[in-house]
C-alpha positions as CSV (number, residue, x, y, z in Angstrom):
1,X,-36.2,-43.6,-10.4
2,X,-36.4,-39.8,-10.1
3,X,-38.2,-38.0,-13.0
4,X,-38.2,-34.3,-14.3
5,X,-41.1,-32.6,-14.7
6,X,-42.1,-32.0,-18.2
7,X,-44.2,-29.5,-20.3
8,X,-44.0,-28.2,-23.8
9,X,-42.4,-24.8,-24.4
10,X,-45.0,-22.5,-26.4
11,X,-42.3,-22.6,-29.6
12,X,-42.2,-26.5,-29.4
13,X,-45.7,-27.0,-29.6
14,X,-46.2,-24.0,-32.1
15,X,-43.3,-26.2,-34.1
16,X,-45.1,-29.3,-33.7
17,X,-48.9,-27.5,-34.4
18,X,-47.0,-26.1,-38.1
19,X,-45.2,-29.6,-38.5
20,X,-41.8,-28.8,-37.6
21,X,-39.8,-28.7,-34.5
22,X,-38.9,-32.4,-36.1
23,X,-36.3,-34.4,-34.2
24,X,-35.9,-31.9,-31.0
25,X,-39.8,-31.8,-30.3
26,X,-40.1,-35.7,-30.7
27,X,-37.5,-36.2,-28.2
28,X,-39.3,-34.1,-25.4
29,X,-43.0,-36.1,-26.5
30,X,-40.6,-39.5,-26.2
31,X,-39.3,-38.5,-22.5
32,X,-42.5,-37.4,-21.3
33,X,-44.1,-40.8,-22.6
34,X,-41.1,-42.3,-20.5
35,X,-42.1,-40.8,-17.7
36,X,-45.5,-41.6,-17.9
37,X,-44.5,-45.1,-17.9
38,X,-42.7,-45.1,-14.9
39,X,-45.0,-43.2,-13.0
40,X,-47.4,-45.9,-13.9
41,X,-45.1,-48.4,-13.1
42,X,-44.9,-47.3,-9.4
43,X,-49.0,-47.0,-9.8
44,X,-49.2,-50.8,-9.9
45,X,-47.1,-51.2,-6.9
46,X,-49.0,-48.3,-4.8
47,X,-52.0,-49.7,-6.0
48,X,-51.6,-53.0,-5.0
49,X,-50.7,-52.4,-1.2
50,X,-52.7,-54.4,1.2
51,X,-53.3,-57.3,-1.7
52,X,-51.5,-60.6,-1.2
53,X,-50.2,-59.6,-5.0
54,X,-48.2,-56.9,-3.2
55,X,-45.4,-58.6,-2.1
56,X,-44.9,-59.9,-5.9
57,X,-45.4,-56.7,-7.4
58,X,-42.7,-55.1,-5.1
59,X,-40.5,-57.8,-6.3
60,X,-40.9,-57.1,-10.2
61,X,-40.4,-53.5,-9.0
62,X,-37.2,-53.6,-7.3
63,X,-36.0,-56.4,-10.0
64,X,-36.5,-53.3,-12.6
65,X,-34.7,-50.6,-10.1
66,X,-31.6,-52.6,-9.9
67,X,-31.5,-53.1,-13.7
68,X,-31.9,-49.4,-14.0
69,X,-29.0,-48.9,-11.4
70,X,-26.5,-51.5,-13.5
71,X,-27.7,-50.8,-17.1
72,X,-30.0,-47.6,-17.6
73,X,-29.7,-47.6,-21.4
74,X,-30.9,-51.4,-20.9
75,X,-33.5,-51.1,-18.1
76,X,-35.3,-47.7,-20.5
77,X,-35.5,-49.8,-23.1
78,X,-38.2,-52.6,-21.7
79,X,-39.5,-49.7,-19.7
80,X,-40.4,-47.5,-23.0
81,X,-42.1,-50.1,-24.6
82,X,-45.9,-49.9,-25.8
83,X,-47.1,-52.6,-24.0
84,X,-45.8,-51.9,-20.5
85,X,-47.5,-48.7,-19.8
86,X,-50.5,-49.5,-21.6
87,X,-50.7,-53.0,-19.0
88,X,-49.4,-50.8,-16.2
89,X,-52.7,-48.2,-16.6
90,X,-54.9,-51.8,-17.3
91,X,-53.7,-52.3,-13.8
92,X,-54.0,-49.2,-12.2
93,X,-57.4,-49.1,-13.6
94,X,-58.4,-52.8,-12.8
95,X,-57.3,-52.2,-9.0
96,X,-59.4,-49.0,-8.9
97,X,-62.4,-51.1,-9.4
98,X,-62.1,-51.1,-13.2
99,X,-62.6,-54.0,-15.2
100,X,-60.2,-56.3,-14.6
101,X,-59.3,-58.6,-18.1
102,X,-56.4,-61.1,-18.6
103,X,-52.9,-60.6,-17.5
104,X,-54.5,-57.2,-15.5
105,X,-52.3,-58.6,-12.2
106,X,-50.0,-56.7,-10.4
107,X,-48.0,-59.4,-10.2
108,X,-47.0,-59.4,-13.5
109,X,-44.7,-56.7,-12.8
110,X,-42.0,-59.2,-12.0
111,X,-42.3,-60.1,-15.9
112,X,-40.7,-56.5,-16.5
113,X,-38.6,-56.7,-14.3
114,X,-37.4,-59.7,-15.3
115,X,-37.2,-58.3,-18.9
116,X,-35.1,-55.7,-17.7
117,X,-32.9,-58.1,-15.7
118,X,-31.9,-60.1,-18.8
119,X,-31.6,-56.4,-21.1
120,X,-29.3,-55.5,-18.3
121,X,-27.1,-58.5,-18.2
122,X,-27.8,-58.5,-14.4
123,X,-27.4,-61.7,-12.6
124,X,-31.1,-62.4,-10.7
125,X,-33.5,-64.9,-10.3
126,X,-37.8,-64.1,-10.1
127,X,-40.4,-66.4,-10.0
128,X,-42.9,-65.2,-12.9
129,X,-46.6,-66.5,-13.5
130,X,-47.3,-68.0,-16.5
131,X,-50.3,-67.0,-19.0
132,X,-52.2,-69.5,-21.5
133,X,-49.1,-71.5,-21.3
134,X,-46.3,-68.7,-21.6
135,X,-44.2,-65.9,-20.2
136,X,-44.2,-62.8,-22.2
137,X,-40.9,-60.9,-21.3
138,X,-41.9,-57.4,-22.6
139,X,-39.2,-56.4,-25.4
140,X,-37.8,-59.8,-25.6
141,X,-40.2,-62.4,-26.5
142,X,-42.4,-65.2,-24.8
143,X,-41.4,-68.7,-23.4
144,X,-43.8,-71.5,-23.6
145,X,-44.0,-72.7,-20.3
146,X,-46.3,-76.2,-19.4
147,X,-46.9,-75.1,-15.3
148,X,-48.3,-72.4,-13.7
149,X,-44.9,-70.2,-13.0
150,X,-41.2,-70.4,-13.8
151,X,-38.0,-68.7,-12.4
152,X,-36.6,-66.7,-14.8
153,X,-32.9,-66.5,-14.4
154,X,-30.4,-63.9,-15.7
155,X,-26.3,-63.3,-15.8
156,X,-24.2,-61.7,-18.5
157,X,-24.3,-63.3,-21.5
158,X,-27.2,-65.7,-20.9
159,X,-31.2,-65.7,-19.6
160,X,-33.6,-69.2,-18.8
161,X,-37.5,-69.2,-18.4
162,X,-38.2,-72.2,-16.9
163,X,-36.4,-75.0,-18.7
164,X,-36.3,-72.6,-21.6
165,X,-32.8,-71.4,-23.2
166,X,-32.9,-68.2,-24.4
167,X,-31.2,-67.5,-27.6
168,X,-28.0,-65.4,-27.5
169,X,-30.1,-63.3,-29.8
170,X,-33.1,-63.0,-27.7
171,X,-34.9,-61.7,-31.1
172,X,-35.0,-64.4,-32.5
173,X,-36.5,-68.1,-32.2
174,X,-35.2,-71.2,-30.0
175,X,-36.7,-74.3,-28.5
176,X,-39.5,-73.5,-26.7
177,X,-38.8,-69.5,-27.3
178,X,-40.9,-66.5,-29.7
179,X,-38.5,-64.2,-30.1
180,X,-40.1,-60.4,-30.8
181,X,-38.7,-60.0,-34.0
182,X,-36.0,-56.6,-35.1
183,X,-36.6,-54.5,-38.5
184,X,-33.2,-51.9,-38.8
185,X,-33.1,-49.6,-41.8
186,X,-31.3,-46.3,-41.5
187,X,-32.6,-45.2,-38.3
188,X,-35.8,-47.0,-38.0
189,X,-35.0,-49.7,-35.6
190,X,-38.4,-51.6,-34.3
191,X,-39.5,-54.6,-33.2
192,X,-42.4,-56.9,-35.1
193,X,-44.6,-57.5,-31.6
194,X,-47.1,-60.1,-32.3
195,X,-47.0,-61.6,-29.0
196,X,-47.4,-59.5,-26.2
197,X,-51.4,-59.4,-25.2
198,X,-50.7,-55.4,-24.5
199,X,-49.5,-54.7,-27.7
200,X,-52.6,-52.9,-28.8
201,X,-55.4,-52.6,-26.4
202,X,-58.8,-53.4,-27.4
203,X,-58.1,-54.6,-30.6
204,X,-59.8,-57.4,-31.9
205,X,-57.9,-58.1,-35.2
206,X,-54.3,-58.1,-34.6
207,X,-52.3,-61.1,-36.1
208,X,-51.1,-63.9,-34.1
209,X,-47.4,-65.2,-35.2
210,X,-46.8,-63.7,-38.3
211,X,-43.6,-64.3,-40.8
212,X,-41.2,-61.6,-40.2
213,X,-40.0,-61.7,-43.8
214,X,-42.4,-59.7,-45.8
215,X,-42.2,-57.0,-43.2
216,X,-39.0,-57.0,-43.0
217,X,-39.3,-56.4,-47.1
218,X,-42.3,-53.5,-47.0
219,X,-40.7,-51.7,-43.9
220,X,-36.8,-51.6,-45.6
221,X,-38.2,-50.4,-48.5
222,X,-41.1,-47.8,-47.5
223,X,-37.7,-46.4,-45.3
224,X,-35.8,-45.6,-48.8
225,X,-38.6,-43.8,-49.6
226,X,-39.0,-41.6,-46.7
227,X,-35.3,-40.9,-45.9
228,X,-34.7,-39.7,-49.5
229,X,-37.8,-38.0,-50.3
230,X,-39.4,-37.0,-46.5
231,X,-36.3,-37.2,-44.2
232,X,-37.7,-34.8,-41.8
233,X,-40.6,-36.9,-41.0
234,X,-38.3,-40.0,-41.3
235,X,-36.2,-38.4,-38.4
236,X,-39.4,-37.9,-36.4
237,X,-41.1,-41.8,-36.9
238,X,-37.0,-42.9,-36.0
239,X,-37.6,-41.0,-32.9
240,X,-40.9,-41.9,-32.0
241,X,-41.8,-45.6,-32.7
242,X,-40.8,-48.8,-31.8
243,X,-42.8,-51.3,-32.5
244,X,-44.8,-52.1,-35.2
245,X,-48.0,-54.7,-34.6
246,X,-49.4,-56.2,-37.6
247,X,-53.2,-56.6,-37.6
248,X,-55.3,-58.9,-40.2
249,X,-55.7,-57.5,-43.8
250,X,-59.6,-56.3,-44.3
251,X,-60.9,-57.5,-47.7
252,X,-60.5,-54.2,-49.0
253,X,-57.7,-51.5,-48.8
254,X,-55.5,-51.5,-45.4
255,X,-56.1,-50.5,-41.6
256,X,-53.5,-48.5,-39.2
257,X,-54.2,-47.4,-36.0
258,X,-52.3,-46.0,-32.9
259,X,-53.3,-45.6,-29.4
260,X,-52.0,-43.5,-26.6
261,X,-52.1,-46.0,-24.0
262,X,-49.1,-47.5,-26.2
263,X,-46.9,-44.5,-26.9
264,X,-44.1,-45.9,-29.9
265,X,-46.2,-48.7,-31.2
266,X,-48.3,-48.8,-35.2
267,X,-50.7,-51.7,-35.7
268,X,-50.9,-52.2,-39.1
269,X,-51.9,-54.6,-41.8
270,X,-49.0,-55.7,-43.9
271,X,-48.9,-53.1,-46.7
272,X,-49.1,-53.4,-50.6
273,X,-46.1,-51.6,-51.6
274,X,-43.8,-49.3,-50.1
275,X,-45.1,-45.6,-50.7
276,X,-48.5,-46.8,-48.8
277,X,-46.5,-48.3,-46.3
278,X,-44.7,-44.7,-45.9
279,X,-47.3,-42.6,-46.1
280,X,-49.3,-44.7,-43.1
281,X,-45.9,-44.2,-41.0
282,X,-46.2,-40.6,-41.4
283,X,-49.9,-40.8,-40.8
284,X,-49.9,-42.6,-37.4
285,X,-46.7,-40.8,-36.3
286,X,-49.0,-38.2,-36.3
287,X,-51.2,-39.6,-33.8
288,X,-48.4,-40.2,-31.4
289,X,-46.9,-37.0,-31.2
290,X,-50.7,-35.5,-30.6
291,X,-51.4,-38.3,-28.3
292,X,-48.5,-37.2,-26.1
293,X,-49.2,-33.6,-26.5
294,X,-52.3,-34.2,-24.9
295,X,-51.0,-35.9,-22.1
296,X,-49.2,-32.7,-21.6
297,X,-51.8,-29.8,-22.4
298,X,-55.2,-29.8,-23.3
299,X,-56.3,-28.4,-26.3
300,X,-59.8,-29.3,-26.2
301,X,-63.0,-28.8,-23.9
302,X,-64.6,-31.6,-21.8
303,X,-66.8,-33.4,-24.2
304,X,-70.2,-32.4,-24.8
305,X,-72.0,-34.9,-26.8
306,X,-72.0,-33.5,-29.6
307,X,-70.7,-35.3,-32.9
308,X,-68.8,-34.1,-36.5
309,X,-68.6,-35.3,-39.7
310,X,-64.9,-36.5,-40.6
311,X,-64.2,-36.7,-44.8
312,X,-62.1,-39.6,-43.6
313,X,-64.5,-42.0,-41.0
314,X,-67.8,-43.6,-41.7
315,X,-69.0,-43.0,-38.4
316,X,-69.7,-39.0,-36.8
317,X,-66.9,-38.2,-34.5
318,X,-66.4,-36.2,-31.4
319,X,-64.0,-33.6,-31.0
320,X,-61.1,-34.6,-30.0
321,X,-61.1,-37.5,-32.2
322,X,-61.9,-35.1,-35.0
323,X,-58.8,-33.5,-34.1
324,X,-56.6,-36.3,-34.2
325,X,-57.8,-37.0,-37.7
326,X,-57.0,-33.4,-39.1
327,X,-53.7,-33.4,-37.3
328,X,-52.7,-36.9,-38.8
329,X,-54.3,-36.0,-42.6
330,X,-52.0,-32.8,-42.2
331,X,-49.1,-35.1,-42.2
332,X,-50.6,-36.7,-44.6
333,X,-51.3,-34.0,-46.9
334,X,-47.5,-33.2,-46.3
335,X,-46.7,-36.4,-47.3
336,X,-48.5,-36.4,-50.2
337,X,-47.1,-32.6,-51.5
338,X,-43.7,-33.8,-51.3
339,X,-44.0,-37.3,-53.3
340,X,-46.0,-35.7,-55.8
341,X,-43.2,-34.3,-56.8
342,X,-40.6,-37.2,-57.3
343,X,-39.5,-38.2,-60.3
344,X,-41.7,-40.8,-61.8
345,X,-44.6,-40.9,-58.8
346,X,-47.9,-41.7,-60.2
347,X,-51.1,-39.5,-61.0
348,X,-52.5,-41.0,-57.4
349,X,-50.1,-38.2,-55.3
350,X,-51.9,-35.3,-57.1
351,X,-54.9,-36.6,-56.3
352,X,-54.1,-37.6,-52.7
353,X,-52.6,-34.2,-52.1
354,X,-55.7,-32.5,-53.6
355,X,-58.1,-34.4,-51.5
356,X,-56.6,-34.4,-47.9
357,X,-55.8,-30.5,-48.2
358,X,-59.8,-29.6,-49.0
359,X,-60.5,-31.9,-46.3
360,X,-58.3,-31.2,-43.8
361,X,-59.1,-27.3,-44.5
362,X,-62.9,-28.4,-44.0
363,X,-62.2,-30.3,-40.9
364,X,-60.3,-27.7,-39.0
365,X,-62.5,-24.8,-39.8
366,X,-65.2,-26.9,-38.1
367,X,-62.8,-27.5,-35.0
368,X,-62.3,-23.4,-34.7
369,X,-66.0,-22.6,-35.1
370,X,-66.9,-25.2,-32.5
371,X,-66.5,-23.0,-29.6
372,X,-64.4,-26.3,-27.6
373,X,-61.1,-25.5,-27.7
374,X,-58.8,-23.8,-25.2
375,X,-56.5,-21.4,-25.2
376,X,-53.8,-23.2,-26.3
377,X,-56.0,-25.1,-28.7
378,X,-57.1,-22.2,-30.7
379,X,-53.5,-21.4,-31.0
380,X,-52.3,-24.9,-31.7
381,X,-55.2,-25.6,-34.8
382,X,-54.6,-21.4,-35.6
383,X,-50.9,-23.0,-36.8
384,X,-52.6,-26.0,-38.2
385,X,-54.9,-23.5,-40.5
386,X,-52.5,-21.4,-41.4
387,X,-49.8,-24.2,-42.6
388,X,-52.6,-24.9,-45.2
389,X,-53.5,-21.5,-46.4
390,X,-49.7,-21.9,-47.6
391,X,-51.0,-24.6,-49.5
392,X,-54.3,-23.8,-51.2
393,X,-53.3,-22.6,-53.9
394,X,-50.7,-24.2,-55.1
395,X,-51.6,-25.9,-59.0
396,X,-52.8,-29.2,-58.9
397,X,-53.9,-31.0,-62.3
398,X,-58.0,-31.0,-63.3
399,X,-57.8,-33.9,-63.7
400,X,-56.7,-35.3,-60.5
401,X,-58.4,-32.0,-58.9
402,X,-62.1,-33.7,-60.2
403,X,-60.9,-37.3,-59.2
404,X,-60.2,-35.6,-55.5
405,X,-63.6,-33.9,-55.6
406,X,-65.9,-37.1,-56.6
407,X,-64.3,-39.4,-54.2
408,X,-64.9,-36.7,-51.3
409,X,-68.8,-36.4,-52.7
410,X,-69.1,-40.1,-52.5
411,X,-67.8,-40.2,-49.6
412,X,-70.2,-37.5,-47.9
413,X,-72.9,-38.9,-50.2
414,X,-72.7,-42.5,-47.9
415,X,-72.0,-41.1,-45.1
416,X,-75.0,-38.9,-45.3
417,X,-77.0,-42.2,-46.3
418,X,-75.9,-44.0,-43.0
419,X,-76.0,-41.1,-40.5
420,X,-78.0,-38.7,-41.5
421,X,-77.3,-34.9,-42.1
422,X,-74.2,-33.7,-40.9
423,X,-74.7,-31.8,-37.7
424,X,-74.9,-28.3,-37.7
425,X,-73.5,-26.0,-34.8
């Protein structure tokens, strides 16, 4: 699998740094990600020569080559998602003397490429291990297998795990078979994965088996509401994500997060209504597309300890993560400008859009004057800066204006009361 090299034009990322280059820019971010993946993908069989895993590894590996000779289209699509590359670095990590967790194997590269086999419609046969009682088939699903491996069998038209039947719809459910479910609305087309132990590194509240139904519901609807009132960022989260991993409702409010060890995937609690499920899309999307900048260019120093206040965290934040939260409250604050402004939205959008744009203001001022960012930093938050100054002064109610401004005191006011001052210089 031969790969282009890939770096961002200076318009592109100026575009992406102002919140435009929509569609196009996303598209370059999505094959670099790709890329990424299959580099790491060939990192688990490199790194497990001279292991007796080898030999199995090499197997998954040239499983997924052939698929990617007979079906491309097919054999990209297992390869993209989330939780392959973020395993696949697990791996390359775990080798490298790295802690080594659950499912961290180099053998279970023959569960992609088995995966990719059956996406393909390729006829093969691989012996796959099988984890706390099951084969997850990245993309697909898991099998609930009794024994400690299973051959997995592909041909056109038809797949087996084991003594499992796969569906002809491999999304959905069967006899002994969790199918990862599909959510299609306009051109948001993502899978429900609450299966695959990758799905979202590190996180420790992410739901098991959920019903599909109710996010089926939130997701069709929150997707009227972007592609008729925010279709430019509806074009970019079509481009950009894939899957969507629900995580366990806190007792208050909601919780979104992204990662850029798994490029394309949200985990999110199921949300209340529509317009907060769209606005935490355009939120996270945020953090992809910066996620995979970085992996492209650096925009900020080495870290050197020190910490920043963030209006929208509890806890004092380094740079780069400080970064990531103006970049995604830009969105935000974008998302928030526009719906303010549909027909019947209520008082809450003023209010939004007042509050992320003075803190988003006061959060990237604090990135320029830190004295960390490169070259291509300073120009990338320079863009950020001045998309807002287009902003500042544009009428908002007093109302909502004094709303904005006590909830950002009261939130300063406890942070302040569990960290301390906020550091200076």
């Amino acid at each position: 699998m031969n790969l282009p090299r890939h770096r961002i034009p200076g318009p592109v990322l100026t575009a992406l740094a102002i919140g435009e280059g929509g569609t196009p820019a996303v598209r370059e971010l999505v094959a670099a990600e790709y890329s990424k993946h299959v580099t790491f993908l060939w990192g688990v069989v490199t790194a497990a020569r001279g292991s007796a895993q080898y030999p199995l590894a090499r197997a998954g590996y040239d499983l997924l080559t052939e698929a990617s000779r007979v079906n491309p289209t097919a054999a990209e699509r297992v390869i993209r998602h989330p939780s392959v590359g973020a395993w696949a670095r697990r791996v390359i990590l775990a080798c490298r003397g790295g802690q080594a967790g659950l499912g961290t194997e180099p053998q279970r590269l023959r569960a992609v490429g088995a995966a990719a086999a059956i996406q393909a419609g390729l006829s093969a046969e691989i012996e796959v291990a099988v984890t706390d009682g099951r084969i997850v088939l990245p993309s697909l699903g898991a099998a609930m297998v009794p024994r400690h491996d299973a051959v997995v069998r592909s041909g056109p038209g038809h797949a087996q795990v084991g003594d499992v039947e796969l569906p002809a719809d491999p999304h959905s459910d069967g006899p002994g078979w969790l199918g990862l479910r599909k959510v299609r609305a306009g051109s948001l087309d993502v899978l429900i994965d609450d299966l695959d132990p990758f799905r979202m590194p590190d996180m420790q509240d992410l739901e098991p088996r959920v019903d599909a139904q109710p996010w089926d519901a939130v997701l069709r609807d929150a997707w009227l509401v972007l592609e008729q009132n925010h279709p430019e960022v509806a074009a970019e989260i079509g481009a950009a994500v894939s899957v969507i991993v629900p995580r366990r409702r806190p007792p208050h409010g909601e919780v979104s997060t992204s990662s850029p060890e798994a490029f394309g995937a949200i985990a999110m609690s199921l949300p209340p209504d529509p317009v907060t499920c769209a606005v935490t899309l355009a939120h996270e999307v945020q953090h992809l597309k910066l996620g995979a900048v970085l992996d492209l260019v650096s925009l900020t120093l080495p870290d050197d300890g020190r910490r920043y206040y963030a209006p929208w965290r509890n806890d004092p934040r380094p740079l780069n993560g400080l970064l990531q939260g103006a970049y995604a409250h830009l969105g935000v604050t974008r998302f928030w400008r526009r719906q303010r402004e549909v027909p019947g939205s209520p008082p809450r959008a003023d209010v939004e859009y007042a509050r992320w744009r003075a803190a988003t203001a006061l959060v990237i001022e604090t990135i320029r004057s830190s004295g960390r960012l490169t070259d291509a930093g300073l120009e990338f938050v320079g863009e950020m800066a001045r998309t807002l100054s287009h902003w500042k002064d544009e009428p908002v109610p007093d109302q909502a204006l004094a709303a904005a401004q006590h909830a950002a005191e009261s939130h300063l006011s406890q942070w302040q009361a569990e960290n301390g001052p906020i550091p200076v210089g």
